[in-house]
N, CA, C and O atoms as a Maestro MAE file, in Angstrom:
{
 s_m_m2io_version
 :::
 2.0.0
}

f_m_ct {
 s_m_title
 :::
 protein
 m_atom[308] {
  # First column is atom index #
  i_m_mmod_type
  r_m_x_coord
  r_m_y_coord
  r_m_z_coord
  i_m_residue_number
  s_m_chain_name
  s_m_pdb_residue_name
  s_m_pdb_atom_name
  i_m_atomic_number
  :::
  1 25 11.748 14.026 -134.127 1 A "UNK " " N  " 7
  2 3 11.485 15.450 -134.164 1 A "UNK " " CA " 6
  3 2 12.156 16.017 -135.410 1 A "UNK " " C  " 6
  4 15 13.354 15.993 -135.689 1 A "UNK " " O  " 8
  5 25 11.285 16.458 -136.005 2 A "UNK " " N  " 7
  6 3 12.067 17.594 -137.835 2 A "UNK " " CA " 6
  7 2 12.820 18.774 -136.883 2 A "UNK " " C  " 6
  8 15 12.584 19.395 -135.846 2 A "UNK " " O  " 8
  9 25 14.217 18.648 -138.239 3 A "UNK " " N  " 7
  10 3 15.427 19.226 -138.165 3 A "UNK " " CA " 6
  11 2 14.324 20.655 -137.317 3 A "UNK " " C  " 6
  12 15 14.383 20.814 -136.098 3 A "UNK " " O  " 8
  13 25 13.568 21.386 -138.058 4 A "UNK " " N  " 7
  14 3 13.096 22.731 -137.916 4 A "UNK " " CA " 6
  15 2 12.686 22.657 -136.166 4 A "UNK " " C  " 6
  16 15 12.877 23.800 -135.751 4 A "UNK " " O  " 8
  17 25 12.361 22.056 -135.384 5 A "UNK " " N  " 7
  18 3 11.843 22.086 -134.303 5 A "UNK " " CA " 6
  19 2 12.899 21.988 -133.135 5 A "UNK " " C  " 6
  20 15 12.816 22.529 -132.032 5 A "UNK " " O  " 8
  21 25 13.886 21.200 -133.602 6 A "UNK " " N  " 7
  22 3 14.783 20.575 -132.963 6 A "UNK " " CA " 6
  23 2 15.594 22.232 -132.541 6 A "UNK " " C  " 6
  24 15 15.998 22.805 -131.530 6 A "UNK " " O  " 8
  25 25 15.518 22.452 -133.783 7 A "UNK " " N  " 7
  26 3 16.404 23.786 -134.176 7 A "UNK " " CA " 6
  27 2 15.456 24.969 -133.191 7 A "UNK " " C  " 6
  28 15 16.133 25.925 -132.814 7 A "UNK " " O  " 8
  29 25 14.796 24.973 -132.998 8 A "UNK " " N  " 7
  30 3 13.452 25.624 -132.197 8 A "UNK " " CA " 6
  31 2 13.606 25.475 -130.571 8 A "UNK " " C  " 6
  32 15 13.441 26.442 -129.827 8 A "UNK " " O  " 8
  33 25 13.833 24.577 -130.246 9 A "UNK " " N  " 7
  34 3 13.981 23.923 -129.046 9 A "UNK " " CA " 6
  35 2 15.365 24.402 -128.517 9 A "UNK " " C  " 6
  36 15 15.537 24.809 -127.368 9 A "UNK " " O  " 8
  37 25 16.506 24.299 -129.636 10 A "UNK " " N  " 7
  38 3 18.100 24.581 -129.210 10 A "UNK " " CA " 6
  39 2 17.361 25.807 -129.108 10 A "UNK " " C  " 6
  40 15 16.530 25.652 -128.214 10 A "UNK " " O  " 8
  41 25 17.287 26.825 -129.553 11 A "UNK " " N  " 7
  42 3 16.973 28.466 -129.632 11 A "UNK " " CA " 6
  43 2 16.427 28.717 -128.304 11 A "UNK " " C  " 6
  44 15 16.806 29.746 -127.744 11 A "UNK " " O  " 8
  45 25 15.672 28.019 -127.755 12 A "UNK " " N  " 7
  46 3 15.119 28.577 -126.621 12 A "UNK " " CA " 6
  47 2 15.736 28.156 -125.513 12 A "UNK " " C  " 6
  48 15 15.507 28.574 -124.378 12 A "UNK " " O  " 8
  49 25 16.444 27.409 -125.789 13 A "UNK " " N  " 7
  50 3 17.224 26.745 -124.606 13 A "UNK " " CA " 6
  51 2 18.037 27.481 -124.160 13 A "UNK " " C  " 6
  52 15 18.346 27.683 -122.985 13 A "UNK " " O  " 8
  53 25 18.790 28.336 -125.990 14 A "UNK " " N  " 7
  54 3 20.255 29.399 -125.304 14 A "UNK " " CA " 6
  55 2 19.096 30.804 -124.736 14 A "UNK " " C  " 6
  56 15 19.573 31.590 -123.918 14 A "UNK " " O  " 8
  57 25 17.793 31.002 -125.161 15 A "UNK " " N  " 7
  58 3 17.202 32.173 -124.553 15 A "UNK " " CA " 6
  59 2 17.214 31.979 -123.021 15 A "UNK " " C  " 6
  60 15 17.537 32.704 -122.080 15 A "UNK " " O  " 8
  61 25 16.888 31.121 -123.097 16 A "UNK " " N  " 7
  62 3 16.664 30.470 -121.324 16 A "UNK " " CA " 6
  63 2 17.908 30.810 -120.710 16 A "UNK " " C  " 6
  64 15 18.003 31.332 -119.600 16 A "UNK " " O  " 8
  65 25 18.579 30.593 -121.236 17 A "UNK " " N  " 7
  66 3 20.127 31.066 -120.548 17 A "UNK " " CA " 6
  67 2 20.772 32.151 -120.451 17 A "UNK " " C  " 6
  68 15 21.711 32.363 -119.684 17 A "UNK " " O  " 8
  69 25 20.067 33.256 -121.605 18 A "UNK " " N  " 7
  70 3 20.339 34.205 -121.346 18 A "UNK " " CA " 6
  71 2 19.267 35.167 -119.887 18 A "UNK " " C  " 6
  72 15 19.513 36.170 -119.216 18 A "UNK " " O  " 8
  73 25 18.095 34.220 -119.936 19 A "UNK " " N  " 7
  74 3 16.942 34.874 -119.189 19 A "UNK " " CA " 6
  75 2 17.530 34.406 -118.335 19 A "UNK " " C  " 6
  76 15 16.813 34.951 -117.495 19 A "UNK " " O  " 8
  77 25 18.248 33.840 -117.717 20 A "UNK " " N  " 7
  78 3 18.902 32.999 -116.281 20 A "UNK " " CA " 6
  79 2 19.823 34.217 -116.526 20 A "UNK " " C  " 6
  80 15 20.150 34.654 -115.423 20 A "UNK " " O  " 8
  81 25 20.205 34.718 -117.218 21 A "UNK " " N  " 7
  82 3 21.686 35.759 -116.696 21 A "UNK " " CA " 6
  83 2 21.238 36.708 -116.490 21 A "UNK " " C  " 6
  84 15 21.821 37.334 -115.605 21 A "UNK " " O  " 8
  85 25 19.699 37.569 -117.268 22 A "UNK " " N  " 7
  86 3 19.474 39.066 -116.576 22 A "UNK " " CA " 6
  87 2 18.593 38.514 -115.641 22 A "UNK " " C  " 6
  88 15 18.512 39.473 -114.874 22 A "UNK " " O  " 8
  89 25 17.837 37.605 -115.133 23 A "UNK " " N  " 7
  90 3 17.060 37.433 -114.067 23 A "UNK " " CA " 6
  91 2 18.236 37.377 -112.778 23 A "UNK " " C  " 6
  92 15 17.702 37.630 -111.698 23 A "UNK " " O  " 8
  93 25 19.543 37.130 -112.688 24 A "UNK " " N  " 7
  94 3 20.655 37.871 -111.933 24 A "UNK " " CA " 6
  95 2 21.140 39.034 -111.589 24 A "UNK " " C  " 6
  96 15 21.489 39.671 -110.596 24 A "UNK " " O  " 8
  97 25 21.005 39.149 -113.312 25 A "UNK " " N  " 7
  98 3 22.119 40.545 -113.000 25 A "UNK " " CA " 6
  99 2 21.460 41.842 -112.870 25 A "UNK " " C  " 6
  100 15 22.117 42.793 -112.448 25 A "UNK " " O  " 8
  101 25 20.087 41.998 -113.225 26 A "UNK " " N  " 7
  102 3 18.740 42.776 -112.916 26 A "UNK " " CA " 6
  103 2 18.807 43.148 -111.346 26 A "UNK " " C  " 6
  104 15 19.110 44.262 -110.917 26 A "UNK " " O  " 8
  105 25 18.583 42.392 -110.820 27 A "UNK " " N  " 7
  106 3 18.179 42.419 -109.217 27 A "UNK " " CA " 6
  107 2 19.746 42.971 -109.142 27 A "UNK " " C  " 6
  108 15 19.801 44.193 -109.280 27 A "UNK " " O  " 8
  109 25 20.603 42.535 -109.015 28 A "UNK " " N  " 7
  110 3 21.985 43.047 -108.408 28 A "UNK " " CA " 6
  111 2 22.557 44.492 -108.848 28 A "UNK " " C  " 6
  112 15 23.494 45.154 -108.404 28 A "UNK " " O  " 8
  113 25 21.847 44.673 -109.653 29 A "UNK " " N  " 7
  114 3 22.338 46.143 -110.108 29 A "UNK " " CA " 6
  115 2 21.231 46.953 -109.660 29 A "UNK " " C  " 6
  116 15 21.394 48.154 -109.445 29 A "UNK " " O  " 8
  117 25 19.959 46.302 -109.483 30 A "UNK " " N  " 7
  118 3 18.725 46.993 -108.445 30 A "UNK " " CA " 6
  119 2 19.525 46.971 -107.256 30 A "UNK " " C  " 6
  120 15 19.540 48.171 -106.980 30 A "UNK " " O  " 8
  121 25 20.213 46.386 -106.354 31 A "UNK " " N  " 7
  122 3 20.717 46.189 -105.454 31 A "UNK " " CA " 6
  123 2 21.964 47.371 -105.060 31 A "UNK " " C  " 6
  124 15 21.952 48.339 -104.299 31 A "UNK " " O  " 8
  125 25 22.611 47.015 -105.610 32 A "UNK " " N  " 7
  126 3 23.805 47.830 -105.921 32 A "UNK " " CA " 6
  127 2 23.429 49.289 -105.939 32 A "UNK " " C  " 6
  128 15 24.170 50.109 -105.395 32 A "UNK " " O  " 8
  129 25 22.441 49.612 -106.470 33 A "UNK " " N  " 7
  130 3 21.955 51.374 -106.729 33 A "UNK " " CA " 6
  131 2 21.274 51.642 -105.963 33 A "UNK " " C  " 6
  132 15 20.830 52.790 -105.999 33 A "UNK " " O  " 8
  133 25 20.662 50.356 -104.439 34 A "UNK " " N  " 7
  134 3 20.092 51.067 -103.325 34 A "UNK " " CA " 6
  135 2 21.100 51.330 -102.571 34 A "UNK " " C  " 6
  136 15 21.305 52.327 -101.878 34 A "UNK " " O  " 8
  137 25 21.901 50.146 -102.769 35 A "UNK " " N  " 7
  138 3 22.908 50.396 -101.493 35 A "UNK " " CA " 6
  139 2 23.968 51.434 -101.701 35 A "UNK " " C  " 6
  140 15 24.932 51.286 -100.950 35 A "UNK " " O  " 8
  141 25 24.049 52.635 -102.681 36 A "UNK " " N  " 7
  142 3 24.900 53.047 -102.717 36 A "UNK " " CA " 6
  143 2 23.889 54.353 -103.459 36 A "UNK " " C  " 6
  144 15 23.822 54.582 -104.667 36 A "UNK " " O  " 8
  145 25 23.234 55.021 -102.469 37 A "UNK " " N  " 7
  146 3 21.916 55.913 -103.005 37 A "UNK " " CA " 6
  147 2 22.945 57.447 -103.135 37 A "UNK " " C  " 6
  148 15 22.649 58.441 -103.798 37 A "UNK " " O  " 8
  149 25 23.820 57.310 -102.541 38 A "UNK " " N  " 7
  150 3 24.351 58.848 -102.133 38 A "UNK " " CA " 6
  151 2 25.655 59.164 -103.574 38 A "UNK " " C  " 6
  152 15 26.493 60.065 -103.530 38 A "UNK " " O  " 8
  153 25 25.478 58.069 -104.842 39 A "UNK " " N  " 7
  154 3 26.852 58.127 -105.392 39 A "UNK " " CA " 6
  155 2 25.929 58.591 -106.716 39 A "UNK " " C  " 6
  156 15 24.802 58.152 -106.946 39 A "UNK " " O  " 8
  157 25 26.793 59.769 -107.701 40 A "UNK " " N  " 7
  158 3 26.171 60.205 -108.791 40 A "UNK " " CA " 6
  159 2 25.430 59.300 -109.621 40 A "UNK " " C  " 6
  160 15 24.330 59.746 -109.949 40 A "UNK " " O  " 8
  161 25 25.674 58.318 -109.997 41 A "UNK " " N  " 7
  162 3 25.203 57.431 -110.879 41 A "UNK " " CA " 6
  163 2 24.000 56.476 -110.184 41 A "UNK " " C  " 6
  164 15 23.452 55.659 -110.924 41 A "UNK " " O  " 8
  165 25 23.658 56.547 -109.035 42 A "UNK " " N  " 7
  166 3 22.396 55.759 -108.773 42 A "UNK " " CA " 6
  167 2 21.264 55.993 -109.155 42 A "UNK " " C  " 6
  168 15 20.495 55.061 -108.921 42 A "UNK " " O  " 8
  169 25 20.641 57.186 -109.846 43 A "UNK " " N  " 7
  170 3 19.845 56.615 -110.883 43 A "UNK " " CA " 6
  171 2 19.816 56.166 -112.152 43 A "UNK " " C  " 6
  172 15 18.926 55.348 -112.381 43 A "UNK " " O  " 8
  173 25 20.696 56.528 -113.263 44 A "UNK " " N  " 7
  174 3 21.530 55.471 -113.821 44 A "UNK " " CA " 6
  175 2 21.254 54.286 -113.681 44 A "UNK " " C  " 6
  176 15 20.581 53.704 -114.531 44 A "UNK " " O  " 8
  177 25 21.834 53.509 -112.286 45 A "UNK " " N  " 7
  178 3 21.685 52.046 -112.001 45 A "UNK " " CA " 6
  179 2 21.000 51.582 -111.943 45 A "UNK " " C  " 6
  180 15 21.019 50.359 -112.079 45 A "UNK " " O  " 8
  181 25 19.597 52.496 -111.622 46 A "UNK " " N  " 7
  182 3 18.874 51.736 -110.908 46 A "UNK " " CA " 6
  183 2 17.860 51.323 -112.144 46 A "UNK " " C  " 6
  184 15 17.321 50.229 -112.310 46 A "UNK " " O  " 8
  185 25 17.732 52.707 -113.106 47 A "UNK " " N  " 7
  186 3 16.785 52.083 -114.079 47 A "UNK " " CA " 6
  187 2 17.253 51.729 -114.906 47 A "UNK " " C  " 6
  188 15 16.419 51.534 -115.790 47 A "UNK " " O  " 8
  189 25 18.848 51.342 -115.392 48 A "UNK " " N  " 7
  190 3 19.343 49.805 -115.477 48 A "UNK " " CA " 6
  191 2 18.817 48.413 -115.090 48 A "UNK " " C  " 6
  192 15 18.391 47.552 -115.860 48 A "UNK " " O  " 8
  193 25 18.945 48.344 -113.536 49 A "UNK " " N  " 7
  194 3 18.735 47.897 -113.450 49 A "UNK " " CA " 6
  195 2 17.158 47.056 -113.333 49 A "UNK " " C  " 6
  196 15 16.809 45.882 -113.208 49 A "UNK " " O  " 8
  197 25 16.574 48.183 -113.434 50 A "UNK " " N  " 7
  198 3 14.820 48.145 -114.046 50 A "UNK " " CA " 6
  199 2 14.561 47.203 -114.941 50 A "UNK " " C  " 6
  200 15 14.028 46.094 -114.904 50 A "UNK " " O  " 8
  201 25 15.288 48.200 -116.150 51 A "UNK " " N  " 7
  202 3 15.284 47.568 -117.773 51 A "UNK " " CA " 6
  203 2 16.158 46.053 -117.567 51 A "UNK " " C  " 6
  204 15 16.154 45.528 -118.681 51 A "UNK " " O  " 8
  205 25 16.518 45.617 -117.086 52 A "UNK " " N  " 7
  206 3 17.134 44.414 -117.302 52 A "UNK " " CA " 6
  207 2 16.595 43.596 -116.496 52 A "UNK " " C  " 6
  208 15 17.059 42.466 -116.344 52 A "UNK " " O  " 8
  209 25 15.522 44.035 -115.843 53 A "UNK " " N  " 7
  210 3 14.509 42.922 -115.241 53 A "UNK " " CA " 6
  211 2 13.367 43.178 -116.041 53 A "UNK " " C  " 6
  212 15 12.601 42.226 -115.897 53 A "UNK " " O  " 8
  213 25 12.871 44.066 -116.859 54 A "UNK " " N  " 7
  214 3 11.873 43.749 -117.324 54 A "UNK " " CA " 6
  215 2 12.313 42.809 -118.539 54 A "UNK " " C  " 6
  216 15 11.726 41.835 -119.009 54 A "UNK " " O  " 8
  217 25 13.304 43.291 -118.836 55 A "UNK " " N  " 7
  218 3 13.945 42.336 -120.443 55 A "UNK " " CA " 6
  219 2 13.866 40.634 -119.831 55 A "UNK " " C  " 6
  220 15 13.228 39.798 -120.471 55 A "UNK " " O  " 8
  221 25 14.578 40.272 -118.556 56 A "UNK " " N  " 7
  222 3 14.320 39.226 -118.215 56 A "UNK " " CA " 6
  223 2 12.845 38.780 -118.656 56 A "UNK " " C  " 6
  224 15 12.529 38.231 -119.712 56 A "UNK " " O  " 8
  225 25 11.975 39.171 -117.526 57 A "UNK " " N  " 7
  226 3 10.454 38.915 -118.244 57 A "UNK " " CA " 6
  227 2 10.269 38.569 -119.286 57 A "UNK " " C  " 6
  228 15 9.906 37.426 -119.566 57 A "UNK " " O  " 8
  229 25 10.522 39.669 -120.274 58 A "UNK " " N  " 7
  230 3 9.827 39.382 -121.826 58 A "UNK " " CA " 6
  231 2 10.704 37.794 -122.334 58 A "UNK " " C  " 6
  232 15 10.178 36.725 -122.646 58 A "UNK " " O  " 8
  233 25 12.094 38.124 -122.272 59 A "UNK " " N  " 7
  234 3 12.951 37.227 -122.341 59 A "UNK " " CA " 6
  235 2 12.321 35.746 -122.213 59 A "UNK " " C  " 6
  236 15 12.176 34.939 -123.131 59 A "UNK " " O  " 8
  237 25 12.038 35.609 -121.073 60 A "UNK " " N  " 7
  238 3 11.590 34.052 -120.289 60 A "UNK " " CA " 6
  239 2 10.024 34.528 -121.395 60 A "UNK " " C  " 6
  240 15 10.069 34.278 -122.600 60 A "UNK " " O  " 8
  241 25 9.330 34.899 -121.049 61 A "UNK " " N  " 7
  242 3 8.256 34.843 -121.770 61 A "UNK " " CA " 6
  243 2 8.205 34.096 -123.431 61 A "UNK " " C  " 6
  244 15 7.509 33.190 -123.890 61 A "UNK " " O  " 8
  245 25 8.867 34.623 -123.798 62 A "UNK " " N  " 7
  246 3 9.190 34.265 -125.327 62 A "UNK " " CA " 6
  247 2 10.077 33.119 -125.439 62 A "UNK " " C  " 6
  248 15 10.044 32.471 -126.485 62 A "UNK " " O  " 8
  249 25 10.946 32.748 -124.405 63 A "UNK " " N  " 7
  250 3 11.773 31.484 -124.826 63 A "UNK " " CA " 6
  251 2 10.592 30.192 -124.390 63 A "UNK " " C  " 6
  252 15 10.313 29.062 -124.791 63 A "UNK " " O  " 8
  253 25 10.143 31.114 -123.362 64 A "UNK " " N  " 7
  254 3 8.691 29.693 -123.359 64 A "UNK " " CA " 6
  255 2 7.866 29.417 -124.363 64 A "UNK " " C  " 6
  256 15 7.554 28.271 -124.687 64 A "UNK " " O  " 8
  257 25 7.456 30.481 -124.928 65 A "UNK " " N  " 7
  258 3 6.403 30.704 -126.329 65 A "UNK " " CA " 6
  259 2 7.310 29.753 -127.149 65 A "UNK " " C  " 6
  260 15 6.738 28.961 -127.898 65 A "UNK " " O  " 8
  261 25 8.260 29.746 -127.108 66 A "UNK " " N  " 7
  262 3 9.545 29.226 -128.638 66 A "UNK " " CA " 6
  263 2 9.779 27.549 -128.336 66 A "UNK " " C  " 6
  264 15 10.103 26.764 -129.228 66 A "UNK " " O  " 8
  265 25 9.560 27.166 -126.948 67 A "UNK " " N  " 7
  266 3 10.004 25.693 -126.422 67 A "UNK " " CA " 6
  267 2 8.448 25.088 -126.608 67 A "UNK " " C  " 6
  268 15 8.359 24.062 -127.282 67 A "UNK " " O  " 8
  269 25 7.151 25.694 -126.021 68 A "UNK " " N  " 7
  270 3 6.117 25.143 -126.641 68 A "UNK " " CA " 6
  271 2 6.154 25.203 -127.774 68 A "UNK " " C  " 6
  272 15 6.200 24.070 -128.253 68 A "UNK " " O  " 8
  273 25 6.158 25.848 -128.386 69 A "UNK " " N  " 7
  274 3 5.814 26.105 -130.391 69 A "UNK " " CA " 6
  275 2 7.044 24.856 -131.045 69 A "UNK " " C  " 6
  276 15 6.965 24.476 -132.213 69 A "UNK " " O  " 8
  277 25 8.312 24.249 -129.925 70 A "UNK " " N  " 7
  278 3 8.928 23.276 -130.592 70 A "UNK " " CA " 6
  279 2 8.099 22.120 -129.772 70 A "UNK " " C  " 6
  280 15 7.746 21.367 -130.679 70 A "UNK " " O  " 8
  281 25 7.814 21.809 -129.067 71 A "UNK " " N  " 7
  282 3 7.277 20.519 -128.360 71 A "UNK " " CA " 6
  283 2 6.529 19.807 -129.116 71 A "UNK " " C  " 6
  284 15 6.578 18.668 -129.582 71 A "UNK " " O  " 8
  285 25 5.325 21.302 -129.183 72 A "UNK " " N  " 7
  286 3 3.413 20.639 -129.307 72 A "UNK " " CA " 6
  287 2 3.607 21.242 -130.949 72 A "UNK " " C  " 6
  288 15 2.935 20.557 -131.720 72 A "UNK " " O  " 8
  289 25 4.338 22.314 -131.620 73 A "UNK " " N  " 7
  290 3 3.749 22.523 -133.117 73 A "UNK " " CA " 6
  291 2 2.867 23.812 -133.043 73 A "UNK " " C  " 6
  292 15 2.221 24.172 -132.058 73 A "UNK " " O  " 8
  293 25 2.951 24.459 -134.276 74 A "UNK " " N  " 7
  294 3 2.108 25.433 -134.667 74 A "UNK " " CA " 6
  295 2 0.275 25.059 -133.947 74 A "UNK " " C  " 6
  296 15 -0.371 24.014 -134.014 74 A "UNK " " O  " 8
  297 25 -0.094 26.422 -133.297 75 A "UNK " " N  " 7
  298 3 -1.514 25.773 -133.088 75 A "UNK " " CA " 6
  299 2 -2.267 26.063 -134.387 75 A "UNK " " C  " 6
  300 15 -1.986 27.127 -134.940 75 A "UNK " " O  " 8
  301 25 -3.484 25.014 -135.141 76 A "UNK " " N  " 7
  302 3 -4.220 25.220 -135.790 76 A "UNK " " CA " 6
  303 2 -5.390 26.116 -135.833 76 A "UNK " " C  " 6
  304 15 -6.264 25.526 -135.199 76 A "UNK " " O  " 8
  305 25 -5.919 27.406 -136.321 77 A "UNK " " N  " 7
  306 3 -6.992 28.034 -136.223 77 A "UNK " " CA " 6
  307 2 -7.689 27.121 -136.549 77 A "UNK " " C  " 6
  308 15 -8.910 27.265 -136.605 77 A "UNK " " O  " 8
  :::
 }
 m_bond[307] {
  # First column is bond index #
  i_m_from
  i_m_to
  i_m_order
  :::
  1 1 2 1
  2 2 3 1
  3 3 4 2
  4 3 5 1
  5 5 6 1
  6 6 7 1
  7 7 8 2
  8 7 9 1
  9 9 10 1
  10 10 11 1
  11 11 12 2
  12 11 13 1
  13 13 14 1
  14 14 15 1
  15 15 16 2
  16 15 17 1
  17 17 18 1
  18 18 19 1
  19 19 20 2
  20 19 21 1
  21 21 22 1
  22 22 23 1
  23 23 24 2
  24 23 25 1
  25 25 26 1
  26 26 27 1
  27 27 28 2
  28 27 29 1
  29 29 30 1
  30 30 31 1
  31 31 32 2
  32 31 33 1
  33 33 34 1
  34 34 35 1
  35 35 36 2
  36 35 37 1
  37 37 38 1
  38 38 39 1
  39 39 40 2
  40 39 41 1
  41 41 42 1
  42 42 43 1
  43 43 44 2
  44 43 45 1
  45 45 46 1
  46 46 47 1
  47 47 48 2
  48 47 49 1
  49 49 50 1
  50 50 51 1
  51 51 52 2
  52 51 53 1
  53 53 54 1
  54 54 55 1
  55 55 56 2
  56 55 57 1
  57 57 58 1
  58 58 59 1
  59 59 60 2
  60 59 61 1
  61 61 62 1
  62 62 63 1
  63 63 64 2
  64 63 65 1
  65 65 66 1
  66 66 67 1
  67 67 68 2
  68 67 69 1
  69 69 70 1
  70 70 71 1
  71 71 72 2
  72 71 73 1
  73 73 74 1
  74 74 75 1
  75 75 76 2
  76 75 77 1
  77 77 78 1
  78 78 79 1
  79 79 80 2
  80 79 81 1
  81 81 82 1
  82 82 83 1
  83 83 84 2
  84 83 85 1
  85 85 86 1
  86 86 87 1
  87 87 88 2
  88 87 89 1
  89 89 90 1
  90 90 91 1
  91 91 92 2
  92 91 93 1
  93 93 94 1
  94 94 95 1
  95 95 96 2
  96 95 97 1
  97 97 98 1
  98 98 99 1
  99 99 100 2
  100 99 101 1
  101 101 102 1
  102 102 103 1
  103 103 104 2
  104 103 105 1
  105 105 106 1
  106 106 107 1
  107 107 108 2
  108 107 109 1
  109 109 110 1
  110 110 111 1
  111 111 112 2
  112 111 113 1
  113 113 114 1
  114 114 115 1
  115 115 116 2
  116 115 117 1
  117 117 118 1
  118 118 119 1
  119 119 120 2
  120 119 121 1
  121 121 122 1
  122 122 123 1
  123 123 124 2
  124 123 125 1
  125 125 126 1
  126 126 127 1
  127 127 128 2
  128 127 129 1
  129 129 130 1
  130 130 131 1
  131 131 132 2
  132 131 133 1
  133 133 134 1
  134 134 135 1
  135 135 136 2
  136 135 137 1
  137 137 138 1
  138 138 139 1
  139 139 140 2
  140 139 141 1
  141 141 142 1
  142 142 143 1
  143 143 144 2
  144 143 145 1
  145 145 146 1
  146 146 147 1
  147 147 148 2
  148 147 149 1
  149 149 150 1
  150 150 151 1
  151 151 152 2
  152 151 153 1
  153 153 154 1
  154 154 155 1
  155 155 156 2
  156 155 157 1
  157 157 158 1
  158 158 159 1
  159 159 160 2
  160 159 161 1
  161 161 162 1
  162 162 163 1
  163 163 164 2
  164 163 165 1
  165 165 166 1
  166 166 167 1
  167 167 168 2
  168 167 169 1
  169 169 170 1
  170 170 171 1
  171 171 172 2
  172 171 173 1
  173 173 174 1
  174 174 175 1
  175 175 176 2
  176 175 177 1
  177 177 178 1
  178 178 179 1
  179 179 180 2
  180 179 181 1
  181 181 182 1
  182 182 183 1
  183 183 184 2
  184 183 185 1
  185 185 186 1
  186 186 187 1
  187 187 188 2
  188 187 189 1
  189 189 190 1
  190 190 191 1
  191 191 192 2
  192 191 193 1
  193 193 194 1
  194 194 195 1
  195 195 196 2
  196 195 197 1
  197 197 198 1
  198 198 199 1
  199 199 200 2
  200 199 201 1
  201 201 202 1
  202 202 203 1
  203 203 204 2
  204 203 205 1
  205 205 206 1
  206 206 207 1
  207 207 208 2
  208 207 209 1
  209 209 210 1
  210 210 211 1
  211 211 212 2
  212 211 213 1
  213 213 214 1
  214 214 215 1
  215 215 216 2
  216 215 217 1
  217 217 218 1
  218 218 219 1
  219 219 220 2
  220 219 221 1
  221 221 222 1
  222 222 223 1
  223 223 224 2
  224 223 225 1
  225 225 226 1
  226 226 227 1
  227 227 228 2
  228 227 229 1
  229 229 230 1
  230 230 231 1
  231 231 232 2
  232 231 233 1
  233 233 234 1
  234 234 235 1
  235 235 236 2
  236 235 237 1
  237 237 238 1
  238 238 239 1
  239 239 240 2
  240 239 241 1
  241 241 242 1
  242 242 243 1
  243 243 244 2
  244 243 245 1
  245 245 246 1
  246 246 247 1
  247 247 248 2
  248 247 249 1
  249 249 250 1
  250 250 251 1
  251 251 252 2
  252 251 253 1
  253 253 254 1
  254 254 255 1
  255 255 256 2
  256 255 257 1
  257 257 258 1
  258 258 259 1
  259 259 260 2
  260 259 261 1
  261 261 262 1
  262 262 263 1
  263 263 264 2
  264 263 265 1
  265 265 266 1
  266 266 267 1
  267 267 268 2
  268 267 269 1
  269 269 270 1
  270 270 271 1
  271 271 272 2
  272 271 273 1
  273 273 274 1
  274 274 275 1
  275 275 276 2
  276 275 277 1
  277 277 278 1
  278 278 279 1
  279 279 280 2
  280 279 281 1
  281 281 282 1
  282 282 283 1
  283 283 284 2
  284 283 285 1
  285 285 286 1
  286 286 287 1
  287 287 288 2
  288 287 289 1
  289 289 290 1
  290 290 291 1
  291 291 292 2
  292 291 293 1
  293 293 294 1
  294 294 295 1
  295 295 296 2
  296 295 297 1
  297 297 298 1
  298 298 299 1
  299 299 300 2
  300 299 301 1
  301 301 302 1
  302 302 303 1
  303 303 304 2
  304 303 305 1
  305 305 306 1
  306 306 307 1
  307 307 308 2
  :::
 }
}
């Protein structure tokens, strides 16, 4: 595998890991701002905790795009 791919592959690996940490911490701060509906800051939390599940998404989305594009290679038009 060329240095460039290899290097492609590490990259998505640490994305993956970061998409493993808001695909956690997303839901728990969704969590956290139901269970505690009556305290000033629960909406705040909650669309916190929104945005850090949709970032998960895109997140995982793109570290997948980045681990194929090192596997298989640029696709050819």
């Amino acid at each position: 595998m060329p240095t460039t791919q290899s290097d492609s592959f590490y990259k998505s690996i640490k994305f993956f890991g970061l998409t493993v940490l808001l695909m956690f911490s997303g839901p728990g701060a969704i969590y956290e701002a139901f269970k505690n509906e009556n305290h000033p800051l629960y909406l705040p939390v909650l669309i916190l905790g929104f945005i850090l599940s949709l970032a998960a998404l895109g997140l995982f989305y793109y570290s997948l795009r980045l681990m194929m594009t090192a596997i298989f290679g640029k696709r050819k038009k």
